[in-house]
VMD Tcl script that builds the backbone (N, CA, C; Angstrom):
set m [mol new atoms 369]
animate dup $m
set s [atomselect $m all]
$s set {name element resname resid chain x y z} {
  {N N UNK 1 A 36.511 16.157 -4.580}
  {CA C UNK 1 A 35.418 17.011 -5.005}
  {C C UNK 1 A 34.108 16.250 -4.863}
  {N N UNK 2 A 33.131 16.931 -4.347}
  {CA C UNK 2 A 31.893 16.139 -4.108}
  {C C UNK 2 A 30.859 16.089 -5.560}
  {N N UNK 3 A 30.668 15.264 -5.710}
  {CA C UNK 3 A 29.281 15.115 -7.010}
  {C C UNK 3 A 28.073 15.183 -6.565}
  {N N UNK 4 A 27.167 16.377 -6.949}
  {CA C UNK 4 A 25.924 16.433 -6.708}
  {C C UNK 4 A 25.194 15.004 -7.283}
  {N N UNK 5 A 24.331 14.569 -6.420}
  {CA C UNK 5 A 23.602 13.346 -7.094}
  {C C UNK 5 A 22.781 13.582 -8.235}
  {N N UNK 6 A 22.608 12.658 -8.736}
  {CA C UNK 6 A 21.645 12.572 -10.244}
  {C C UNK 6 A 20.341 12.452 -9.714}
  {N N UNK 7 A 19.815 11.855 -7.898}
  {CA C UNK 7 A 17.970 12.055 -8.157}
  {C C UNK 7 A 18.408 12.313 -6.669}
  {N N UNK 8 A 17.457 13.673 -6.922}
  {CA C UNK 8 A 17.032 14.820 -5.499}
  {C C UNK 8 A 16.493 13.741 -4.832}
  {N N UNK 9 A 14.847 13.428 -5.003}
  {CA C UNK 9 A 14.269 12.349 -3.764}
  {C C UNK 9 A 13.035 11.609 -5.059}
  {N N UNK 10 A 12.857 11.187 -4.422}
  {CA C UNK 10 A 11.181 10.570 -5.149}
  {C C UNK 10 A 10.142 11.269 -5.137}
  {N N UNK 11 A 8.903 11.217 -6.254}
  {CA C UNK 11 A 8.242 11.874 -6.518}
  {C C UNK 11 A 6.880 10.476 -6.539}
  {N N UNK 12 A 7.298 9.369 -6.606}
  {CA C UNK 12 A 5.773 8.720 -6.141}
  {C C UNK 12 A 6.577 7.264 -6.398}
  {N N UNK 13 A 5.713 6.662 -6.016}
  {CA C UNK 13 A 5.527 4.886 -6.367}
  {C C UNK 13 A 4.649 4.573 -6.977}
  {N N UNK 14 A 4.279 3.464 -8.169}
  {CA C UNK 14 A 3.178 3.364 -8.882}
  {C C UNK 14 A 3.284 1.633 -8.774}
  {N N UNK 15 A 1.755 1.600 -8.732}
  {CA C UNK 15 A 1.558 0.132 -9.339}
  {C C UNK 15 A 0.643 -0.230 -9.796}
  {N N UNK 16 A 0.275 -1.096 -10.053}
  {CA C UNK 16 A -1.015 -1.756 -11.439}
  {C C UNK 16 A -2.126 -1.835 -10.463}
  {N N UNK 17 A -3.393 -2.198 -11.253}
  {CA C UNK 17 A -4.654 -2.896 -10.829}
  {C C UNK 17 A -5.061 -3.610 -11.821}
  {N N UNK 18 A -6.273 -4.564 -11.589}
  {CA C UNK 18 A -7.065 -4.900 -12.592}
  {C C UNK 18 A -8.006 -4.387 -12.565}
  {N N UNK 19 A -8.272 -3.536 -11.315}
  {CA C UNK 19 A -10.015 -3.112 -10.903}
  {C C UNK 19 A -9.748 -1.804 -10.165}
  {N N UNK 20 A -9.756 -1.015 -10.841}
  {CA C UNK 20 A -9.267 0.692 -10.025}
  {C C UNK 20 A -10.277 0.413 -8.767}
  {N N UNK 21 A -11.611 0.377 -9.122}
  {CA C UNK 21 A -12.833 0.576 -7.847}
  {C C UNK 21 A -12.324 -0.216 -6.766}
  {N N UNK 22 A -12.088 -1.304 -6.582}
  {CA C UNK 22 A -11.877 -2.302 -6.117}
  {C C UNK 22 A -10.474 -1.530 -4.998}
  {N N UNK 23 A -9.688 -1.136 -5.614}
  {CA C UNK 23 A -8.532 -0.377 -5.466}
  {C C UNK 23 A -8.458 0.472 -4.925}
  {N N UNK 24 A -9.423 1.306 -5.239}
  {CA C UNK 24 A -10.127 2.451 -4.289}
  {C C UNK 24 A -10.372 2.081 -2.973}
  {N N UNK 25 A -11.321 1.277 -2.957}
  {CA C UNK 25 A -11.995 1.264 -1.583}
  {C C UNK 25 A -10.668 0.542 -0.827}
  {N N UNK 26 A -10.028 -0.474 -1.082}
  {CA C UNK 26 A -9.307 -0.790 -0.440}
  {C C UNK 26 A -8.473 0.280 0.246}
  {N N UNK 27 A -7.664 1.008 -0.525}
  {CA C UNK 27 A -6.779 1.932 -0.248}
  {C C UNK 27 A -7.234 3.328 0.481}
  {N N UNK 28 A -9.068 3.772 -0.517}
  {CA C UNK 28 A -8.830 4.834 0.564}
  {C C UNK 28 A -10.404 5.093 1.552}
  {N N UNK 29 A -10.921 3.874 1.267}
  {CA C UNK 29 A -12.202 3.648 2.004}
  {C C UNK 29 A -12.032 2.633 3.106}
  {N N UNK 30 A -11.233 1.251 2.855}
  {CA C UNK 30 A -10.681 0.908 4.047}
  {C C UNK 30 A -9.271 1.185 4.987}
  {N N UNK 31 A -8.562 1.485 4.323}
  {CA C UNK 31 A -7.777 1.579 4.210}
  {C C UNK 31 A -7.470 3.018 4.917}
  {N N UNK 32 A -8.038 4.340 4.265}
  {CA C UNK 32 A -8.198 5.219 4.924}
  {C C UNK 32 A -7.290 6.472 4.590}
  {N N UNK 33 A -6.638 6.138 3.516}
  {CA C UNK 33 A -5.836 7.235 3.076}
  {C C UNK 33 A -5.999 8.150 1.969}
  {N N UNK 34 A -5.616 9.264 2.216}
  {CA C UNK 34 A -6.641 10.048 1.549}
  {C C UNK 34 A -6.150 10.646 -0.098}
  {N N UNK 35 A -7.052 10.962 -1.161}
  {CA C UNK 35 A -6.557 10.817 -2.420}
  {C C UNK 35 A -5.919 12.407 -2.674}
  {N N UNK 36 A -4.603 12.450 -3.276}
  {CA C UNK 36 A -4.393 13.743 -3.424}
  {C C UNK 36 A -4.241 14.391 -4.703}
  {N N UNK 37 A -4.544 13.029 -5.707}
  {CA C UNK 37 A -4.758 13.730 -7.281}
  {C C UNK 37 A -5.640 12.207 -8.075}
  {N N UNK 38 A -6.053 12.990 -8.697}
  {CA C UNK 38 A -6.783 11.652 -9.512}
  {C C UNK 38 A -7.499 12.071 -11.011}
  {N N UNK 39 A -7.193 10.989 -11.644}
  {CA C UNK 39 A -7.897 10.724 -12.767}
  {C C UNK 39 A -8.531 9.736 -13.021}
  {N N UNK 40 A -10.093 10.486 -13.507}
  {CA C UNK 40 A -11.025 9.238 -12.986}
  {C C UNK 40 A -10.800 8.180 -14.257}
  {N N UNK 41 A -11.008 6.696 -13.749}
  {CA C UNK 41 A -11.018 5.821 -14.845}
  {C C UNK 41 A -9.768 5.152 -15.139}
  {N N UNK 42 A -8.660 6.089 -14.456}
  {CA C UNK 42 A -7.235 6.061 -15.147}
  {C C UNK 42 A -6.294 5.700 -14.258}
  {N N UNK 43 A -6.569 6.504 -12.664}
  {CA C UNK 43 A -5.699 6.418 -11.790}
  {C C UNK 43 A -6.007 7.567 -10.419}
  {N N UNK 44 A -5.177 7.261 -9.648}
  {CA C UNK 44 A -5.567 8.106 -8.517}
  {C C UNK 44 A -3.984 8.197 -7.359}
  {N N UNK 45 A -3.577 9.013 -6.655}
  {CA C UNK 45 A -2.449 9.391 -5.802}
  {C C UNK 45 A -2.896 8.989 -4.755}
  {N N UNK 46 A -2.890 8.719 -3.890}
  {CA C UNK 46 A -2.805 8.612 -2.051}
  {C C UNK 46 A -1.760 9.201 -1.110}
  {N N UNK 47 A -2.069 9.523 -0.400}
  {CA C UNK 47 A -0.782 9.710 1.009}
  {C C UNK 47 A -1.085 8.612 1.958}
  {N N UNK 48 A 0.049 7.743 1.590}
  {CA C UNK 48 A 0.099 7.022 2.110}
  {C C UNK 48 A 1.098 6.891 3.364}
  {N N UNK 49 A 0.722 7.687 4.381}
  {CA C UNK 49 A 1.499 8.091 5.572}
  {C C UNK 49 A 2.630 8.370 4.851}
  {N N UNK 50 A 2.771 9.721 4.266}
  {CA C UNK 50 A 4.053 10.531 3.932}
  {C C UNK 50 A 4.915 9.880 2.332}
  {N N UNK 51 A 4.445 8.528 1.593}
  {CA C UNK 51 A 4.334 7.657 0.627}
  {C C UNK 51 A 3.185 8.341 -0.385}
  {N N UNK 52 A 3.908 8.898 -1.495}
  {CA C UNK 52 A 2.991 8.948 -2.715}
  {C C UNK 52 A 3.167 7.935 -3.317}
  {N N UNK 53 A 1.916 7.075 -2.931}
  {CA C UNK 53 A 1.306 5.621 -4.335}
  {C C UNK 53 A 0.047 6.388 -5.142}
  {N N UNK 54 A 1.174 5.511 -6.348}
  {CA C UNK 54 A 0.003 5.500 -7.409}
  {C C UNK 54 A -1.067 4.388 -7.651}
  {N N UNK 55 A -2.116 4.658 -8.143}
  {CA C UNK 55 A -2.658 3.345 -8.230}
  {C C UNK 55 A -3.226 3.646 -9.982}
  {N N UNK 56 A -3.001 2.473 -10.858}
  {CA C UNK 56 A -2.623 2.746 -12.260}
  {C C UNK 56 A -3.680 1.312 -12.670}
  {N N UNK 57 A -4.547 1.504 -13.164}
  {CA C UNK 57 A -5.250 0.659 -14.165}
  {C C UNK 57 A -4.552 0.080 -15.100}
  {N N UNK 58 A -4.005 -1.361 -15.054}
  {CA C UNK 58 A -3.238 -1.844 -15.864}
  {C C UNK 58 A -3.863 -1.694 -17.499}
  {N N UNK 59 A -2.783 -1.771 -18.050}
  {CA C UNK 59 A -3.512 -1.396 -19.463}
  {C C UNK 59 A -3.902 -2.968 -19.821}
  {N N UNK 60 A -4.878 -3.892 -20.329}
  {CA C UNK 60 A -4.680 -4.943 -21.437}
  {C C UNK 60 A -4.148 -5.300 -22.182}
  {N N UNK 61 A -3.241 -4.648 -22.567}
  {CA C UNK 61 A -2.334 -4.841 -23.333}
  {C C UNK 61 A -0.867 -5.089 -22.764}
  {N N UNK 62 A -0.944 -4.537 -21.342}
  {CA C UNK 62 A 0.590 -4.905 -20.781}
  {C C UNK 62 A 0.580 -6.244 -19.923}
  {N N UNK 63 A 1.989 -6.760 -20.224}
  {CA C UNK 63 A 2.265 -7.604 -19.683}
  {C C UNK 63 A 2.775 -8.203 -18.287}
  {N N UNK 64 A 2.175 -8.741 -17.439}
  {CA C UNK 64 A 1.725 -9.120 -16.092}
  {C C UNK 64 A 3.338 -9.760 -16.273}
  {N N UNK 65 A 4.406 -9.676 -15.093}
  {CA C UNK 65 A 5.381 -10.177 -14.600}
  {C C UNK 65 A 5.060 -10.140 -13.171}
  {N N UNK 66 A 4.961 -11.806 -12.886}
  {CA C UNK 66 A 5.171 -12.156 -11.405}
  {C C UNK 66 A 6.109 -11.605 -10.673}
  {N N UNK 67 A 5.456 -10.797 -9.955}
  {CA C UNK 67 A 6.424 -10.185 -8.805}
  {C C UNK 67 A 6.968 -8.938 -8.287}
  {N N UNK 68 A 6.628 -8.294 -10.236}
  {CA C UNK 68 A 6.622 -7.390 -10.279}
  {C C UNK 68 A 6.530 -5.872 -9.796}
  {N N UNK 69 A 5.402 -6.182 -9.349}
  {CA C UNK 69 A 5.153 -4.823 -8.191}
  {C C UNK 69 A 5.221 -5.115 -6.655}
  {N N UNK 70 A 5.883 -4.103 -5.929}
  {CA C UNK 70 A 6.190 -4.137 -4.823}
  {C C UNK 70 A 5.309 -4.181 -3.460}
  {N N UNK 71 A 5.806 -5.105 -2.702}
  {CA C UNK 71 A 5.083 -4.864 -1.372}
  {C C UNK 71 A 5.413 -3.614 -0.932}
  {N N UNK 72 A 3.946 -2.905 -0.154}
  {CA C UNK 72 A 3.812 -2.055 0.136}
  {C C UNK 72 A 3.876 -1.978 2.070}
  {N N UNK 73 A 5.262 -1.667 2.791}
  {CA C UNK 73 A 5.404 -1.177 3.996}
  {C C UNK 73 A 4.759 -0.283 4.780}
  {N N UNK 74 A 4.109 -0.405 5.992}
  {CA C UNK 74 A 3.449 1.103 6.418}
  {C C UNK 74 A 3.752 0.601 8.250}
  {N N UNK 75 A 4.298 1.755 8.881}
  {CA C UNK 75 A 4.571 1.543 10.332}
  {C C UNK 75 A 3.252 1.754 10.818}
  {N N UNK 76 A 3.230 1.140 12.028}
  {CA C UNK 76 A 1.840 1.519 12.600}
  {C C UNK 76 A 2.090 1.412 14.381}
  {N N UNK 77 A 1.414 2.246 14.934}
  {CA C UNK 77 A 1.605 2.045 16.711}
  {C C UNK 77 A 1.162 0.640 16.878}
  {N N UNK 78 A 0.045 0.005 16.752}
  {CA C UNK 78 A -0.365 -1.108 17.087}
  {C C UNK 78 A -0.764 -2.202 15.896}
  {N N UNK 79 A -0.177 -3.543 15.693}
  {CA C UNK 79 A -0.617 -3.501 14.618}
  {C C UNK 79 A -1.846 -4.497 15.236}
  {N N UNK 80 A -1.930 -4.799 16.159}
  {CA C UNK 80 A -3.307 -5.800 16.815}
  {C C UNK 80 A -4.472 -4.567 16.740}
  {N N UNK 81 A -4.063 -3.439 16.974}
  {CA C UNK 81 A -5.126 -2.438 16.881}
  {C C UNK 81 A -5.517 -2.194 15.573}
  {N N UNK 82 A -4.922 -1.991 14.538}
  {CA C UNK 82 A -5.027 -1.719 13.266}
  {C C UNK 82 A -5.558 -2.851 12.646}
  {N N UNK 83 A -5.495 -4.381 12.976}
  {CA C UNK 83 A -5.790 -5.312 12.351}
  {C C UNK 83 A -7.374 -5.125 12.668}
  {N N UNK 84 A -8.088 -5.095 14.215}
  {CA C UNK 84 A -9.157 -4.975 14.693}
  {C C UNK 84 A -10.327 -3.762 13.601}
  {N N UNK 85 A -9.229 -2.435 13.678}
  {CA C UNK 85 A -10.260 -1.218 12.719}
  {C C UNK 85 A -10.123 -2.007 11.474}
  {N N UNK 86 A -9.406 -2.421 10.752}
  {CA C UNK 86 A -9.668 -2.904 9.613}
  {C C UNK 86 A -10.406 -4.094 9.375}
  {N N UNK 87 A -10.700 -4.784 10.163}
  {CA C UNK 87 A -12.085 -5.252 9.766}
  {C C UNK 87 A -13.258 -4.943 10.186}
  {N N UNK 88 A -12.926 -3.975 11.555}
  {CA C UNK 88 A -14.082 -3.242 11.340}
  {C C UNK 88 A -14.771 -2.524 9.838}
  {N N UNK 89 A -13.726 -2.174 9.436}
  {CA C UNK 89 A -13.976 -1.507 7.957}
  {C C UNK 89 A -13.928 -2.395 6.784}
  {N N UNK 90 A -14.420 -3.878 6.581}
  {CA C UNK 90 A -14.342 -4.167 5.547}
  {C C UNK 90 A -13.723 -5.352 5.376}
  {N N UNK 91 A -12.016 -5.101 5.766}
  {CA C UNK 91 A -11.260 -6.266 5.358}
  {C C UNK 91 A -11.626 -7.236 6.104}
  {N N UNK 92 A -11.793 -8.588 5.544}
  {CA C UNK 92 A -11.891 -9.495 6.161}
  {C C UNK 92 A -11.159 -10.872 6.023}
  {N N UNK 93 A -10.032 -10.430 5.402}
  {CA C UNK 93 A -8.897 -11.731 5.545}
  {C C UNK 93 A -8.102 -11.657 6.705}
  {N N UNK 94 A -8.336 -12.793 6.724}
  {CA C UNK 94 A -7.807 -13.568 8.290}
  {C C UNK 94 A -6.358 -13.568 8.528}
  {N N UNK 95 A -6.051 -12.713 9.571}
  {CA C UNK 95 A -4.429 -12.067 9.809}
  {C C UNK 95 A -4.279 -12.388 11.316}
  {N N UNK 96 A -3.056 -13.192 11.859}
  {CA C UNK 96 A -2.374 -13.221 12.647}
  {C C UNK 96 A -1.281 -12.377 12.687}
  {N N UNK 97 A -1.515 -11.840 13.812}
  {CA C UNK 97 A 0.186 -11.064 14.090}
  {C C UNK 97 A 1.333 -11.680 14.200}
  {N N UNK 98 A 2.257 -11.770 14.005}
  {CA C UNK 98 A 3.369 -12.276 13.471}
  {C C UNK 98 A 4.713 -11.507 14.663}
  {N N UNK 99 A 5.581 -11.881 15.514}
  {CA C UNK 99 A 6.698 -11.849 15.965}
  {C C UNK 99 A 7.650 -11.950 15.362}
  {N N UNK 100 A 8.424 -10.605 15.290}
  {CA C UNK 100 A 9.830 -10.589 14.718}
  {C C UNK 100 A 10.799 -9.679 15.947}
  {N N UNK 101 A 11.995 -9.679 15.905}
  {CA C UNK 101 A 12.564 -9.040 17.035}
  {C C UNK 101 A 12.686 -7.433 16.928}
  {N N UNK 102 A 12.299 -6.951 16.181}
  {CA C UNK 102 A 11.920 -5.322 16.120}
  {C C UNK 102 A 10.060 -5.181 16.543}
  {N N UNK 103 A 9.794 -6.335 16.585}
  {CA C UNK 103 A 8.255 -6.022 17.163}
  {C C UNK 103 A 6.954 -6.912 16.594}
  {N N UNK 104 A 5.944 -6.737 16.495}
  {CA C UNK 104 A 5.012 -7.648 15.389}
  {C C UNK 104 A 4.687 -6.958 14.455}
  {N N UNK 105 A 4.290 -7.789 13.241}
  {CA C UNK 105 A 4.094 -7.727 12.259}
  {C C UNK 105 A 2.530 -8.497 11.769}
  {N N UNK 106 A 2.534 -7.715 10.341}
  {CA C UNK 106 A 0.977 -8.827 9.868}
  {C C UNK 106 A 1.115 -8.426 8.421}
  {N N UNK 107 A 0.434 -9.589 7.733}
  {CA C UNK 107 A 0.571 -8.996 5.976}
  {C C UNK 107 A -0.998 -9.033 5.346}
  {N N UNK 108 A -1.174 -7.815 5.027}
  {CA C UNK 108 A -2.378 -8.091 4.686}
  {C C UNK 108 A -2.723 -7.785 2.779}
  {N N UNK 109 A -3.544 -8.108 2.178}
  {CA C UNK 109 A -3.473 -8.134 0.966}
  {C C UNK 109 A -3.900 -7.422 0.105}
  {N N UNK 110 A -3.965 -6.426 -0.915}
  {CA C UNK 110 A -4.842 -5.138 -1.336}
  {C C UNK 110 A -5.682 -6.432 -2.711}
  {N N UNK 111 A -6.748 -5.609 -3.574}
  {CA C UNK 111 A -7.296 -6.447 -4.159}
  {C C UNK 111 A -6.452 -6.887 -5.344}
  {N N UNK 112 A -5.399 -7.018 -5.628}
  {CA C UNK 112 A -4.415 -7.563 -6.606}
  {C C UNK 112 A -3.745 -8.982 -6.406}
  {N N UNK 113 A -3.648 -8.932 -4.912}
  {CA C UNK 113 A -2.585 -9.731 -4.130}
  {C C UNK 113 A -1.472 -9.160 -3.910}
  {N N UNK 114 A -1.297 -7.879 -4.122}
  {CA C UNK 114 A -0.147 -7.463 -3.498}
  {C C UNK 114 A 0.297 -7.310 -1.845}
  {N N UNK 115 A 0.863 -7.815 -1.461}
  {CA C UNK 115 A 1.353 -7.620 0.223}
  {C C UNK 115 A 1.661 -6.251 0.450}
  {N N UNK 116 A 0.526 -6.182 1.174}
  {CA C UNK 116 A 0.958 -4.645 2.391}
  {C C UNK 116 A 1.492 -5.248 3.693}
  {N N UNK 117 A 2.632 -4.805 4.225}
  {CA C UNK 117 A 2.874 -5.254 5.922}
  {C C UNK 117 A 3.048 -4.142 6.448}
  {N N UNK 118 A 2.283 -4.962 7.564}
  {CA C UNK 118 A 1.693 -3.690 8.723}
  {C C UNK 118 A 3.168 -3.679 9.804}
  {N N UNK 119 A 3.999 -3.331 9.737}
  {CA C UNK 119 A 4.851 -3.457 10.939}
  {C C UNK 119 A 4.492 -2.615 12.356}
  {N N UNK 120 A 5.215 -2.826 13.332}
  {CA C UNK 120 A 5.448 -2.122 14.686}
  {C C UNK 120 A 6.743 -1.846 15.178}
  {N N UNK 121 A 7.408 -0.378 15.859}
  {CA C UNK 121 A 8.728 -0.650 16.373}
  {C C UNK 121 A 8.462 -1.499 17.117}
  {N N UNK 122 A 9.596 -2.177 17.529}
  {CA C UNK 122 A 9.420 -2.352 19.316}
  {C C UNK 122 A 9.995 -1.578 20.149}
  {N N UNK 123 A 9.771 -1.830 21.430}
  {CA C UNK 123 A 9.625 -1.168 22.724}
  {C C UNK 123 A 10.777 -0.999 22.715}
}
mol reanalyze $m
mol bondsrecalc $m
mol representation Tube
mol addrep $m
């Protein structure tokens, strides 16, 4: 007999900030993705190529665990191209593309230090 599962699909990803603004622009001023719910002061949604992130103003009162929040994955056609618009727009930490055998790669950093990697299929 088959068992229906206990979770249909996901409904978002969330993670902290220390600096929503800061957070903002990264995510949807450089970054480029666009907000699809928000509360100002508090938090804000993105589509993050087909990825609902949250972005959540850590409270002061909660407690920071190293490691805690997750690197954030996003495919991209080029990531030498994508590295180029993004500093056109702003970012300006210094990223080498990176070789792996599915294609290149690059990690770039949102204002927390959390790792975003930019991957590529390969050919």
């Amino acid at each position: 007999m088959f068992e229906r599962p206990l979770f249909e699909r996901y409904t978002f990803v969330m993670v902290t900030t220390q600096n929503l603004a800061a957070a903002r622009e990264f995510w949807v001023e450089q970054l480029g993705f666009p907000v699809t719910e928000e509360r100002p002061g508090e938090s804000f949604i993105i589509d993050a190529g087909g990825l609902r992130l949250g972005i959540d103003l850590k409270d002061k009162e909660e407690r920071v665990v190293r490691g805690a929040d997750p690197a954030i994955g996003l495919k991209v056609r080029s990531v030498e191209m994508v590295l180029n618009s993004l500093a056109a727009r702003g970012i300006t930490e210094t990223v080498e593309p990176l070789s792996a055998s599915t294609g290149l790669y690059a990690i770039i950093h949102d204002p927390d230090g959390r790792a975003v990697v930019l991957t590529e299929a390969g050919q």
